[in-house]
C-alpha positions as CSV (number, residue, x, y, z in Angstrom):
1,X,37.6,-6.7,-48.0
2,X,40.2,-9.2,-49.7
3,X,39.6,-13.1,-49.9
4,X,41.4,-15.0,-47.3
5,X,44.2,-16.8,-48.3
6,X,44.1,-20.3,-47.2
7,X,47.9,-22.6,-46.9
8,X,47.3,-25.2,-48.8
9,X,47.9,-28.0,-47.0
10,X,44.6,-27.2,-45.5
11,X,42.5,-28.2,-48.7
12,X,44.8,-29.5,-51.2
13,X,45.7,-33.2,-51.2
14,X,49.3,-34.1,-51.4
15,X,51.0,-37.2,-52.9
16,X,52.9,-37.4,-49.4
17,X,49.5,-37.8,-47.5
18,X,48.3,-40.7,-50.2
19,X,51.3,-42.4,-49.9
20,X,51.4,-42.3,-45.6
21,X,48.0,-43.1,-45.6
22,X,48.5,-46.4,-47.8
23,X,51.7,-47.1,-46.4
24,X,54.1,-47.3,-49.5
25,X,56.9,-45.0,-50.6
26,X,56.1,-41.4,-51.6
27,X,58.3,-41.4,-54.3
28,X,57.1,-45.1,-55.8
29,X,53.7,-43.6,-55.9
30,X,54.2,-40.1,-57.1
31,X,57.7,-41.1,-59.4
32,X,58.9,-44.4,-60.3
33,X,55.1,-46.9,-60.8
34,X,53.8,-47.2,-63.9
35,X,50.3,-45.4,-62.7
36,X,52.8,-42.6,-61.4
37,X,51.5,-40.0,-64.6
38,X,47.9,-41.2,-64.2
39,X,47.6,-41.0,-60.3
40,X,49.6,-37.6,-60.7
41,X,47.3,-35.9,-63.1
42,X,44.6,-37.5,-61.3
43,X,46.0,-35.7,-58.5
44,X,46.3,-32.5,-60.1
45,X,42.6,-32.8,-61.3
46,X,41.1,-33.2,-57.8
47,X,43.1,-30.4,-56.2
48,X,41.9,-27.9,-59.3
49,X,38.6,-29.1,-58.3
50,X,39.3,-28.8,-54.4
51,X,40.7,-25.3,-55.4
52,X,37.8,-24.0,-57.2
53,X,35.3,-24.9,-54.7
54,X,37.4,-23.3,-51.7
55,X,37.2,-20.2,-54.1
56,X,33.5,-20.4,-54.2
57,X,32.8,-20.9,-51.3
58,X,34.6,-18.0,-50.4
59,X,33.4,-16.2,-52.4
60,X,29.6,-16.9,-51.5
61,X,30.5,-16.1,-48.1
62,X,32.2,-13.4,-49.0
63,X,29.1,-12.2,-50.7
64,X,26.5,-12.7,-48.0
65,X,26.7,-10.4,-45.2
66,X,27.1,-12.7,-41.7
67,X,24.4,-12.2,-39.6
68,X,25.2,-15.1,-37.0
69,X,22.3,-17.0,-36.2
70,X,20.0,-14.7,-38.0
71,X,18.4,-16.7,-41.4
72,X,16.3,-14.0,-42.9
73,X,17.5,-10.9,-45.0
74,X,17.5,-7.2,-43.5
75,X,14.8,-6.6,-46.2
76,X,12.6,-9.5,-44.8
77,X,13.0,-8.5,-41.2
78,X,11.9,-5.4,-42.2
79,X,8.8,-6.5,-44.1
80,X,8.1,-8.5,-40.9
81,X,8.4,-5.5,-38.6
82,X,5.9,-3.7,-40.5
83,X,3.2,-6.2,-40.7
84,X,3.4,-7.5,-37.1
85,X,3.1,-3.3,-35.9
86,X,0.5,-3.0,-38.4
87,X,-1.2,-6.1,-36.9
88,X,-0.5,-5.2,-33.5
89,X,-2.4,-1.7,-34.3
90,X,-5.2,-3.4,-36.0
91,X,-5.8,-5.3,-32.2
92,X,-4.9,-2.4,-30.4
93,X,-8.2,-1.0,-32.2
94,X,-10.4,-3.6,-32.0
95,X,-9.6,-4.3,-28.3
96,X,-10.3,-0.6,-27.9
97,X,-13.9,-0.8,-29.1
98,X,-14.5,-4.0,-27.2
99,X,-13.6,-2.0,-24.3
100,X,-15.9,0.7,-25.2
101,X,-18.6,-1.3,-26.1
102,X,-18.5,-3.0,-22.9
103,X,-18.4,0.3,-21.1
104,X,-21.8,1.3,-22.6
105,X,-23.2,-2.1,-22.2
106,X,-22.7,-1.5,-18.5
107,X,-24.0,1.7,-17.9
108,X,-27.2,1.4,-16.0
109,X,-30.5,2.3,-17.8
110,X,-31.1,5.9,-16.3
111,X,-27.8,7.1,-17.7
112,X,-28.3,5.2,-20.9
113,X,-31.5,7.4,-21.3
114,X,-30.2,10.2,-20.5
115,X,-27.5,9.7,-23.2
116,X,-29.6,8.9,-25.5
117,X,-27.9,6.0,-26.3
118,X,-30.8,3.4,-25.2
């Protein structure tokens, strides 16, 4: 699996946008003021930085498997499986002998006797 390539209009910020959004001249802000080289590398600094955390990002999701809505790890669900069966087999047991107990506790005394369990 590659990394997807993303246009970079999407996350990069462009003098052209700046400039629309402030309503002056591209070119006096990118070119011709005397903040021009500042803004600019300014510019180029904040993209670099816009860059690198679209790469990590990717990267991280790249990384993790997507599970949808799930949160947990395949290795936690499975940890989880195990204890809730083993739990669910520890009640099956104990519900067992309550039934069992219950079934003696309900036998009438002349089959009790005779059991030997009285």
């Amino acid at each position: 699996m590659g990394f997807y390539v993303l246009t970079k209009k999407v996350y990069q910020i462009k003098g052209a946008d700046v400039a629309s959004a402030l309503n002056i001249s591209r070119a006096s802000l990118m070119n011709t003021s005397r903040y021009s080289p500042h803004f600019k590398a300014y510019l180029d600094e904040i993209n670099l930085n816009l860059e690198a955390a679209k790469d990590a990002r990717l990267k991280k999701a790249h990384n993790s498997s997507s599970r949808g809505s799930i949160r947990n790890s395949k290795e936690e669900l499975v940890r989880a499986n195990k204890l809730l069966k083993k739990r669910v087999t520890e009640l099956e047991a104990q519900k067992m002998k309550e039934v069992v107990a219950r079934a003696f506790d309900q036998l009438p005394l002349p089959v009790k006797r005779k059991l030997g369990i009285d």
